[in-house]
N, C-alpha and C positions, 0 to 999 in steps of 0.2 A: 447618549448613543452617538458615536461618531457620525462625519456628514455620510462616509463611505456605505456603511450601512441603513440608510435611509434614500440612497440613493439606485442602490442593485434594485430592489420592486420596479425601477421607472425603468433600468436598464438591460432591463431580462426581456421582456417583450420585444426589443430588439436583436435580442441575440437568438433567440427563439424562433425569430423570423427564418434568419441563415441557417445553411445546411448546419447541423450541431459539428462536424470536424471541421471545418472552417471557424464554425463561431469559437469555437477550442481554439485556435492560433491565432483568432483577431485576440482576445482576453489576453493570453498570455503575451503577446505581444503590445497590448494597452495598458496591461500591467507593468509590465518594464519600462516602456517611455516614462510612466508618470515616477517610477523609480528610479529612471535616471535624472531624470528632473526635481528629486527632492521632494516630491507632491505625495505619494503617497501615505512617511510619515504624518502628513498632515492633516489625512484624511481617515485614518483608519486608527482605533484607538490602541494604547499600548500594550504587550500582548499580556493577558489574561496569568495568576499565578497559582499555584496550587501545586505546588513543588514534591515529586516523588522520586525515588530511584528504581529504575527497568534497566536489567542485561548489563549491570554494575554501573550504569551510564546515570547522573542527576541531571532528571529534566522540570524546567521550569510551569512543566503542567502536561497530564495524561492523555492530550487532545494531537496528535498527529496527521502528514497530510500521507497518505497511503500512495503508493506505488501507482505507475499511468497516469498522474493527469501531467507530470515535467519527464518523460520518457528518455531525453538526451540531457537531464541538468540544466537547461540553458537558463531559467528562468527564479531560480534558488532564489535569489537576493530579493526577488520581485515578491515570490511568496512569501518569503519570510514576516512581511509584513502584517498578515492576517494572522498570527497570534498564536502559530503551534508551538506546542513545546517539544517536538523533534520534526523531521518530514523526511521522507523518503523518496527519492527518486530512481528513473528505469523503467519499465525492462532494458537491461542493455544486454545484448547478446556481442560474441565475438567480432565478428563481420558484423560491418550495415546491410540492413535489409529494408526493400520499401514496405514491408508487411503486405495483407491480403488487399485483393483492388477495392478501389471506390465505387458507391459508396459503401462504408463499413461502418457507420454510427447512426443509431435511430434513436428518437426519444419518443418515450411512452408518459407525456404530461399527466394523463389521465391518472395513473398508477406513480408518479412519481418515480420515475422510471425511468432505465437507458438499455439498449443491449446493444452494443461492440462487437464485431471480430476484427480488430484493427492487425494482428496478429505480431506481435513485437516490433509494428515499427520505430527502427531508429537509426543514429547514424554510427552506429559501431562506439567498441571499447576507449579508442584510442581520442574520436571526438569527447566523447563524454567524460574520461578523466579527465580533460581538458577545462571542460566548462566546471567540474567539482572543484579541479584545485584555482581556480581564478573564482569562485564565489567568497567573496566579503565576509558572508553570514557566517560559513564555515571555519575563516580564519578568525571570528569572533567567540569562536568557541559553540556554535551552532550543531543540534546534535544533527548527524545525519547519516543516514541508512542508504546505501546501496543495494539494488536490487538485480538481482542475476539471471539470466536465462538460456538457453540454447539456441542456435539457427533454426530458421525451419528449413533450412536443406542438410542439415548433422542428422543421417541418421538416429532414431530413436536407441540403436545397441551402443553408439558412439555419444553419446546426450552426456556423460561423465566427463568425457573431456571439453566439453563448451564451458558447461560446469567451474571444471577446475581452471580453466584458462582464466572464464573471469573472476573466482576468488583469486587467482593472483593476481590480475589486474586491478581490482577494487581496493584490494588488501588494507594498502601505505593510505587509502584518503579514506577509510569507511569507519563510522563510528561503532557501527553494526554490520552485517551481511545479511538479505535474503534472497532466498536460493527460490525461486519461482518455479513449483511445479506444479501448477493448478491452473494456469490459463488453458481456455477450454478450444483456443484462438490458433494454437501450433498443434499439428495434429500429431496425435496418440501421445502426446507429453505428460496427461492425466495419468499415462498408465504408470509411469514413474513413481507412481502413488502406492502402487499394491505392494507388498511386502517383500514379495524375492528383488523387485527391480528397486525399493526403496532403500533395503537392506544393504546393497550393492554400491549405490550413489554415498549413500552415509558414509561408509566407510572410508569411502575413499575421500569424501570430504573430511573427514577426520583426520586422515593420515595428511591429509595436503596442505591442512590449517594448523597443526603441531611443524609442520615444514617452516610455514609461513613465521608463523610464530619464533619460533628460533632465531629468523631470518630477521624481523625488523623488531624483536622486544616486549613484543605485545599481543597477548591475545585476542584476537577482535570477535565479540560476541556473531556467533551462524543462529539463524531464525529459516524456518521453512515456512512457506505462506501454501494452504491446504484450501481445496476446497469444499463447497457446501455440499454438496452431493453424493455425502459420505453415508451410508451406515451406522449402528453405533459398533459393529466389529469393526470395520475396516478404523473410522476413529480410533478405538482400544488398542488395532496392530498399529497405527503409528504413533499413540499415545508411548507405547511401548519401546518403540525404535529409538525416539530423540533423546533421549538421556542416557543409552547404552550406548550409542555414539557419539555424545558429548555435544549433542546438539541444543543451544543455548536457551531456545524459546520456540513460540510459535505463533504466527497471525492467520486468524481465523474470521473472516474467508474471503475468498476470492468471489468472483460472475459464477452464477447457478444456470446449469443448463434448461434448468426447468422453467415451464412458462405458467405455474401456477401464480394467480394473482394478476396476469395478466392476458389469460386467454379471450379472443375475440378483437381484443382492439387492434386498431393501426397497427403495422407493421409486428405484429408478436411471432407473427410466425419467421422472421427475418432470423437468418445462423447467426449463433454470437453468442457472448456470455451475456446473462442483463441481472444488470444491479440497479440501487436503488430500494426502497418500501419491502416489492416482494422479498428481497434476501432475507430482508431482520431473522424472521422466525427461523429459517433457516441455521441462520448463519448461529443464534442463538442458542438451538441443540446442538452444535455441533461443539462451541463453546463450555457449554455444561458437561459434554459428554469428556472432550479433554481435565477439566477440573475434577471428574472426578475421579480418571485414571493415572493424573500425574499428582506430580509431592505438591504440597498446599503453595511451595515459593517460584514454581516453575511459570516464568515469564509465559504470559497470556496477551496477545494483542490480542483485540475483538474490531471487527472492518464489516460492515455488507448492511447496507440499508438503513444508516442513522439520518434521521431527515428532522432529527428534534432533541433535544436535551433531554426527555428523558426516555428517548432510546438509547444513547449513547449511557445512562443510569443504569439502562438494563444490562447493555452486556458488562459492565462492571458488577453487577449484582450478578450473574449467569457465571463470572469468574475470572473477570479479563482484568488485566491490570492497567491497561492503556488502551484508547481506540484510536484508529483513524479514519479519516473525512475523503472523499471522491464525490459521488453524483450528488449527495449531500447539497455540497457547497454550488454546484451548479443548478438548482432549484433554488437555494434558499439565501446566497453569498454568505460573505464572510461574517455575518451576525450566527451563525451557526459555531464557531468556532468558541467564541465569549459564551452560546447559549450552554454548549455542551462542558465545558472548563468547569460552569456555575451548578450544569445539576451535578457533576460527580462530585464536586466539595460539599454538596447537599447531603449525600448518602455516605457510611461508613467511610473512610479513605481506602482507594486500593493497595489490598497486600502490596507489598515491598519486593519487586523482585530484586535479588543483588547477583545471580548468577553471574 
């Protein structure tokens, strides 16, 4: 076990101490010096293998870092070091925006637990291609996922066009695209979810991505990231939707509005999405419920509450082909990454997406 992972336990009681979005920027920020400095290959062990192919993409293992914790890219190169085998970075909307005021991040230790309404901050389109195509990782062939969102001053009937502005922006550097309509953090953006308004986005993501396409040669795999707080109709109508608009995948799920698993303690009653522990179950039918109304090859990401190897077991058993890591890693570091790698080579391998 590397020194790096023997040393987060002694390092987290410090960062615990500080407000949690601050302790967010110090890390990311401590992670990049020692990655500019050549320190952290040396501390953290090489990254984990178990090699599949997702969204036609071969990646070096099914353990991803999920959207929100690098929101502007800046910090790519630094994470890459913790052993995923793809990562994705964003929300980036068109404009910068400071998101909702301070503070906006609470931790629910007790429940292993966070809830957020940080609400898209970041610093716009134009920063953030910036910091993609100057990341190292990426011109090593690193896989990575862009993540899409809307302003929260675009109108809700106008949300299409933030949309399309940033798949064209992402386009030329994205390995993948996710189209973010689940954060619980820009208000009425969930609604994007119900079927007339969903029907409507797809499409025209469709027609914009065949554009796209022509345009630079290539088809870059679209993924919609959904939340927990679905039904199993509402699931079934979007299960229904992404393949009739040629929508590539799906990651399953985002911050749950619900405070089940965490009612009574500190701060649960605080606005926000909160992940962590309580999602898993959640997040786990919701998972199941997609598997069992798309084709058996239909890319499945599984995301919300892995705090152990073999949860991350489960949503690959429940149907998912790949997961990724957030609060996760912030409770447990980056020994979570090697844990979870080793239980899904433990269990069946997952289905093969090659869409």
């Amino acid at each position: 076990m590397s020194l790096a992972y023997r040393l987060y336990p002694l390092i987290r009681p410090v960062l615990f101490s500080m407000d949690p979005e601050r302790a967010h920027e110090r890390t990311l920020e401590g992670l990049n010096r020692l990655h500019q400095w050549g320190l952290l290959k040396k501390v953290l062990d090489a990254r984990p293998s178990a090699p599949l192919r997702l969204l036609g993409l071969s990646l070096p293992n099914p353990v991803g870092l999920a959207a929100g914790l690098d929101k502007n890219g800046a910090y790519i190169d630094a994470l890459s070091h913790m052993g995923f085998g793809f990562m994705e970075v964003g929300t980036v909307t068109p404009r910068a925006q400071p998101g909702n005021p301070k503070p906006r991040m609470f931790r629910l230790p007790q429940a292993n637990a966070l809830i957020n309404r940080l609400g898209f901050n970041n610093q716009g389109l134009d920063a953030f291609l910036s910091n993609v195509a100057n990341s190292e990782w990426k011109k090593q062939g690193g896989i990575l996922g862009l993540n899409i969102g809307k302003n929260a001053a675009t109108p809700i009937e106008q949300a299409a066009d933030d949309y399309l502005q940033g798949l064209a922006g992402v386009y030329s550097q994205a390995d993948y695209v996710t189209v973010n309509i689940s954060s619980p953090n820009t208000q009425n953006l969930r609604a994007l979810q119900q079927a007339d308004e969903l029907t409507g986005l797809l499409s025209a993501l469709r027609d914009k991505r065949k554009e796209l396409a022509d345009k630079h040669g290539r088809a870059v795999p679209v993924v919609v990231k959904i939340a927990p707080d679905l039904d199993a109709n509402q699931v079934a109508t979007i299960a229904a939707l992404l393949p009739q608009y040629e929508i590539d995948g799906v990651i399953a799920t985002n911050t749950t509005l619900s405070r089940k698993g965490v009612n009574g303690l500190p701060h649960a009653k605080e606005k926000g999405g909160l992940s962590g522990m309580p999602v898993h179950e959640a997040s786990l039918k919701v998972i199941q419920g997609l598997r069992r109304e798309l084709a058996a090859d239909f890319p499945i990401i599984g995301v919300g509450g892995i705090m152990e190897g073999a949860q991350a077991a489960e949503k690959v058993q429940a149907g998912a082909n790949a997961i990724q890591l957030y609060t996760g890693l912030i409770y447990r570091g980056p020994v979570l990454v090697d844990e979870c790698v080793k239980a899904i080579a433990q269990i069946s391998q997952p289905a093969s997406a090659t869409t």
